[in-house]
N, C-alpha and C positions, 0 to 999 in steps of 0.2 A: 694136502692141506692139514696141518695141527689141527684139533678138536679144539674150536675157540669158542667156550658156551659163552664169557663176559664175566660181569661182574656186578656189584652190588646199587643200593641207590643211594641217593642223593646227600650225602655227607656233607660237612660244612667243614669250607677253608678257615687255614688260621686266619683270626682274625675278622672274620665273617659270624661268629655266634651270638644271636642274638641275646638281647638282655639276660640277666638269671629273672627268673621265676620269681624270686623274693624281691625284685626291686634294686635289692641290692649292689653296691657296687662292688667291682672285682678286688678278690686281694690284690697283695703290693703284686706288681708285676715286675719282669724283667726286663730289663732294657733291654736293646738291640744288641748290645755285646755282651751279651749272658751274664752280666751281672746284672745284682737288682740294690735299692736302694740308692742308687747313684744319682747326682744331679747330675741335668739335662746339658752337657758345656755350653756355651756362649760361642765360645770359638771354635771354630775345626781343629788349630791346633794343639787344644786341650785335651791330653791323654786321656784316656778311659781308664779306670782301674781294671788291675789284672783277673782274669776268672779266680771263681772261688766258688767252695760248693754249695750247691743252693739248700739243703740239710743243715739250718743253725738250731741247734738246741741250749734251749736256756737249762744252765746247769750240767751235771754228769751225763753221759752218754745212754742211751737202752741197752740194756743187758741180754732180753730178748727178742725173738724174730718170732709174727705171724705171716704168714703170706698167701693173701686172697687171692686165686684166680678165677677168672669166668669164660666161657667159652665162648667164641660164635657172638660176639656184641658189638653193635653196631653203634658207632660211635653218636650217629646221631638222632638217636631214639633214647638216649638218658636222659634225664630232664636236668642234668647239669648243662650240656649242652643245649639242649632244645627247647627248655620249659616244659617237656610233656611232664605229664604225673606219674609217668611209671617208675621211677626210682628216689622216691624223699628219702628216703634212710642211706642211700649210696650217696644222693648229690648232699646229704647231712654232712657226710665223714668227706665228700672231697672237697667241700668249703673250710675245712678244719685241717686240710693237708695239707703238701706240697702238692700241688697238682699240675702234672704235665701236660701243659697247651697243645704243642705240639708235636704229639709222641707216635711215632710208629712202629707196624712192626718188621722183622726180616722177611717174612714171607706171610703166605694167606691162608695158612694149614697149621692145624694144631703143633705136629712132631715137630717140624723146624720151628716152629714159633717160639715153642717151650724147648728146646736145647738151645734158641740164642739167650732167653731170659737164664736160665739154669747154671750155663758156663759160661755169659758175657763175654760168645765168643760169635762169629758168624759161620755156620756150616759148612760151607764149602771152604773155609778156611781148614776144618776141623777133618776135610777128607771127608766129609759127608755130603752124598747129593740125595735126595729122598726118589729111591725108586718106583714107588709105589704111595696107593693113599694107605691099603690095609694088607695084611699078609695073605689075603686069600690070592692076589695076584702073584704072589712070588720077588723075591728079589733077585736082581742081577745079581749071577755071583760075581762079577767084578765090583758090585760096592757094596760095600756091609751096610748093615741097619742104621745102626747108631755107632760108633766107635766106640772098645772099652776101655775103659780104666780114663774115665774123665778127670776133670778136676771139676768137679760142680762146684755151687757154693753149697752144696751142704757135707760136700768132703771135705772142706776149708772149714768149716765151720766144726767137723765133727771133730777132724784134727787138733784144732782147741779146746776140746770136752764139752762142745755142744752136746746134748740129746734132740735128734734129728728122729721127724715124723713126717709121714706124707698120706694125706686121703684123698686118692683119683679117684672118677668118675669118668673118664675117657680113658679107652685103650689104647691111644696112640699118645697119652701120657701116662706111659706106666713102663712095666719091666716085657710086656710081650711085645714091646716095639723092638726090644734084645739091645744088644751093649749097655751103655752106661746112664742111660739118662735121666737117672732115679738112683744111679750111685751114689753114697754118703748117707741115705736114710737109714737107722737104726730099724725103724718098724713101716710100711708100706699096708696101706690099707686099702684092696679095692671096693670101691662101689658104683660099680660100671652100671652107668644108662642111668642110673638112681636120680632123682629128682632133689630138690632143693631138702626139702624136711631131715632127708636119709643123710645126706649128706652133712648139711650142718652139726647135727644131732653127732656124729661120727666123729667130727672137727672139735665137737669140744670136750670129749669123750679123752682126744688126744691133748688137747691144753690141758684137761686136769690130770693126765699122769703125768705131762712135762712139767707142770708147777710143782706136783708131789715131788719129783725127783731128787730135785733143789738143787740140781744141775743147772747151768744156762741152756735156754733151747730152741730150737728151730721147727716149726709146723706149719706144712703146707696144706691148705684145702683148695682141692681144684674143684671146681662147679659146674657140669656139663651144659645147664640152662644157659642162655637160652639156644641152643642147638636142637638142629630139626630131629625127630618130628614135636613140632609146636602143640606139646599134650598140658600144660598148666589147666588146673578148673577152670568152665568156660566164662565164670563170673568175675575174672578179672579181664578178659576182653570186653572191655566197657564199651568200644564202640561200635562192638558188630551187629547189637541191636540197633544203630541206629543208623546203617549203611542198607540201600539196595540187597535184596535177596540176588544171588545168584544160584546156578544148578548146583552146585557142588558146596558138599558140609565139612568147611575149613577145617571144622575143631576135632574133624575124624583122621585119621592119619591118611586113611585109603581118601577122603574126600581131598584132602589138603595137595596130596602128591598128582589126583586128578586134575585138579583146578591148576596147577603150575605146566602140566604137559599139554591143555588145552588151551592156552593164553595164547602160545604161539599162531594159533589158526581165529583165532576172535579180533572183532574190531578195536578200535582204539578207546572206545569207550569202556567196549566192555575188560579189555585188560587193565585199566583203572579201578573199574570195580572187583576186579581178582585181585591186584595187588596191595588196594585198599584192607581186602578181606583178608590175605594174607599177613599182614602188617598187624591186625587188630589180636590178631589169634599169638604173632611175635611178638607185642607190646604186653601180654596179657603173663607169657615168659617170663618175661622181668617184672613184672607186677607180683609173680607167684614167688621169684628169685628174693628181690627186693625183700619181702617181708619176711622172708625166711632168716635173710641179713640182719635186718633190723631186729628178730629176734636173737637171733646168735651175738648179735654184738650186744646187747642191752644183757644179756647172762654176763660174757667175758669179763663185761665193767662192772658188774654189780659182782664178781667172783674175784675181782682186784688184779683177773689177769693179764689186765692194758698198763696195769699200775707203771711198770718198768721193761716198757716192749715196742719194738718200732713194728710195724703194722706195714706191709704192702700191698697194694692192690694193684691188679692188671689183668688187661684182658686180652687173649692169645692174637685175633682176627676178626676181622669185620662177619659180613655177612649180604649178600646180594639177594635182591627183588626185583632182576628184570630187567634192570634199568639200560643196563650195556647185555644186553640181549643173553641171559642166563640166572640164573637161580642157584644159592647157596654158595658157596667160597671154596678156596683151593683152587682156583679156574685162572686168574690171573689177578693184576698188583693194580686193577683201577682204586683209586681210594678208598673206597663203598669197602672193599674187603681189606686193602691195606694198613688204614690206620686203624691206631688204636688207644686204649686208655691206662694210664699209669699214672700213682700216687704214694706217697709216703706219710704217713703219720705217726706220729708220739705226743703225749701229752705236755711235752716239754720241747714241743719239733716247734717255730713260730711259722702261721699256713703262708702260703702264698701263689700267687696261680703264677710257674713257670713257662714261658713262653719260647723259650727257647730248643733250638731245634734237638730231639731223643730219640734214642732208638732201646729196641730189647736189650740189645746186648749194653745199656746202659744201666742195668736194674742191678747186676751182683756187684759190679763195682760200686757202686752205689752203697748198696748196703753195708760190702765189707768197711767203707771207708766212715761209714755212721756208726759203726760198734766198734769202730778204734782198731782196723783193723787191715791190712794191707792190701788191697785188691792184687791178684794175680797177676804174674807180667804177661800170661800166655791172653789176658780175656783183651779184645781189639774196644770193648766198650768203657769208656766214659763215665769219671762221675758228674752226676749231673749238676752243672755250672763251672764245670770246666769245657765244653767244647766252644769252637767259635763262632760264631753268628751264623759264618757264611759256608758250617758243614758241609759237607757231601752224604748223605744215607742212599747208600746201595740195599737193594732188595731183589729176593729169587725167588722163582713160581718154577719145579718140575715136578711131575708127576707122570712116571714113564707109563704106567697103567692106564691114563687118560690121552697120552699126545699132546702134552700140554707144557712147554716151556717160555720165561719171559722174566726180563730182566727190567728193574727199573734204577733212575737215579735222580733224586731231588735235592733241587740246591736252593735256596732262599724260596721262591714263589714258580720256579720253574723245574718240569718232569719228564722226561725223557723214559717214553715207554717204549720197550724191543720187546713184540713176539717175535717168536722163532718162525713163524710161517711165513717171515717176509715183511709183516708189515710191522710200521713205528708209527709213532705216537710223540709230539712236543706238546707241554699244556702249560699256561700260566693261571695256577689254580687261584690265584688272588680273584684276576679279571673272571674265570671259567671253572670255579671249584667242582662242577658237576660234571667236568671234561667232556664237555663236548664240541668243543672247536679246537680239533688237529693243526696245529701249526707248524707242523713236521715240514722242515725245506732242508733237504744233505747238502744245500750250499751254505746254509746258515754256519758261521762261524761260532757260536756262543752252541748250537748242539753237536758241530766238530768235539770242542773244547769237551762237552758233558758226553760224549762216544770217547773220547781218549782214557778218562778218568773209569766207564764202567767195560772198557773193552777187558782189564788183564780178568775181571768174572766173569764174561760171556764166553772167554777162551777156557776158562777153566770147567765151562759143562760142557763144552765144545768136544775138548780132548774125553771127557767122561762119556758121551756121550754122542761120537760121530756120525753116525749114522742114521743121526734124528736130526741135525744138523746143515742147514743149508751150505752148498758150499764156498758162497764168499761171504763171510760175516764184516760187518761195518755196515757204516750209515750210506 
């Protein structure tokens, strides 16, 4: 049997999020056929107008590139989606975006996550299967790391006299994960494991020599919070004072790691109140994140360096609580850790909440095609408002270190999950956003149809990887 630990909680289907916080109603949306702005035909045989990209800027283009990442965030614990309070300064800027409804990512692990966003390509397209979570296990030598000599967007970008910066805080985004995946940077700064303050603080350190330069420029800040271990001061977990005492002290890293190994053997009740508690101490993450944001963005504007700059934000992977029986992401593509969050802003960007179906690998095209600029023919990703309603997003889970492989495919409201240990998975996350009714039948003709579309990737880790491989693959 695979090592199947699960996957995260209980995330909210498209379409399923409740009110915003402010009352408020939603920006313009997109209609059904990824355009937005269009009135509703009368008739059926009333054309739709053709995609177009959802990126309109009133006036000249942005000249340059921020790009926010965040680590390990759970889609639905932001208070954009959720109402909680943990994020005003994030759900500020994504009410003032482009913000993607419906965004997911390629996988549930930082390394592939960040090479689909990076090259707007998909990994195993790229010859990459991830063999490992960290280098202490060793890689096959039958698959390299990362493949070199990429074409990222920041070598497309450097390529036209971009000045190109990046400040990680995770190792498996950086240059020790080896090959390319941080190729095109001019200058790389690590600040591995650093918390929100360090890093920000680093991040505009790098804006003001890119504004000095008087180059155009490109700078990445990636954010390891909120990723375990959940150490933010314990004064932004607001609500662990007022939950149930349990034995174990969440906001210690040795309590935090005890309370998750001892859930398994406790009642139902009391797993509630562990993962309550664990939750409060994850909330508290982004409460510490958040403000760090909001000060870091309140400098850039008041330094003029949003003046003429398209801003993105994204976040790599979910993050599990339990819910599908396991703790923490990289484990497999239930939603909890699959989906994700992505946005675009500029001062001159008009917001809107995009609804329409995205993937990672829709972020560099994306970009390149907002600074006037030709997206790659190699990247398989989309600018965003040009795919069509009724996409297919394929997604991969391997981690030869763990025993843990799985393939998913989502098309409109329905998801076809493949572990490799045998067993599948059908959901319609409209009716079942929390997947928990299997509607897996291999006579069903509509999950034939969704096994024919994700068979030619499951063949392709198949051949990478025989030996971990069941030997008749199919539904």
């Amino acid at each position: 049997m695979w090592l199947l630990l699960a996957c995260a909680g209980s995330d909210d289907a498209a379409g399923t999020r409740p009110p915003r916080p402010d009352g408020e109603d939603s920006p313009t949306s997109a209609t059904e056929s990824g355009t937005s702005d269009s009135p509703t035909p009368t008739d059926s045989t009333v054309p739709t107008e053709p995609p177009a990209p959802a990126l309109v800027f009133e006036g000249e283009r942005p000249r340059n590139l921020l790009m926010i990442s965040l680590d390990t965030t759970r889609r639905d614990q932001l208070g954009y989606f959720s109402g909680l309070d943990t994020t005003p300064n994030l759900d500020a800027f994504l009410r003032g975006a482009v913000a993607l409804e419906d965004h997911r990512s390629c996988a549930s692990w930082t390394a592939p996550s960040s090479l689909c966003v990076v090259t707007g390509a998909f990994p195993p397209d790229l010859g990459w299967y991830p063999s490992t979570v960290y280098q202490s296990y060793g890689p096959d030598p039958r698959i390299p790391w990362v493949p070199d000599d990429l074409r990222t967007l920041a070598v497309q970008l450097q390529e036209v006299g971009y000045r190109t910066s990046m400040v990680t805080s995770n190792g498996v985004f950086s240059d020790r994960l080896g090959g390319g995946i941080l190729d095109g940077f001019d200058t790389v700064v690590e600040r591995l494991w650093m918390q929100a303050p360090a890093v920000a603080e680093t991040g505009l350190v790098q804006v003001d020599r890119a504004v000095g330069s008087g180059s155009p420029w490109y700078v990445h800040v990636h954010f390891i919070d909120p990723h375990t271990p959940y150490e933010a001061p314990v004064e932004y977990a607001t609500e662990l004072a007022t939950l149930p005492e349990i034995p174990w002290d969440v906001t210690d890293t040795t309590g935090l790691y005890a309370a998750e190994a001892a859930f398994w053997g406790e009642n139902e009740r009391q797993q509630e109140l562990i993962r309550a508690a664990i939750t409060s101490v994850y909330r508290a993450e982004l409460r510490y994140w958040d403000e760090e944001f909001g000060r870091m963005w309140a400098e850039l504007d008041a330094s003029g360096a949003l003046d003429d700059t398209l801003v993105v934000f994204w976040t790599d992977h979910g993050e599990q609580f339990a819910e599908h029986n396991g703790w923490h992401h990289g484990i497999s593509l239930w939603d909890q850790e699959n989906r994700a969050t992505a946005a675009f802003w500029a001062k001159n960007l008009s917001p809107r909440e995009w609804t329409g179906p995205t993937l990672h690998q829709d972020i560099a095209p994306t970009v390149l095609d907002a600074l006037g600029l030709a997206p790659d023919p190699a990247m398989s990703g989309l600018v965003v408002g040009m795919a069509p309603a009724d996409r297919s997003r394929i997604q991969f889970n391997y981690i030869y270190g763990w025993g843990a492989a799985q393939s998913s495919l989502v098309r409109g409201s329905k998801k076809l999950l493949y572990h490799w240990d045998g067993s599948k998975y059908f959901y319609d996350l409209e009716a079942d956003p929390e997947e928990l009714v299997n509607l897996y039948d291999a006579a069903d003709p509509e999950i034939l149809d969704f096994w024919r579309e994700l068979e030619p990737q499951v063949q392709g880790l198949a051949d990478a990887w025989p030996e971990f491989i069941p030997e008749q693959l199919g539904p």
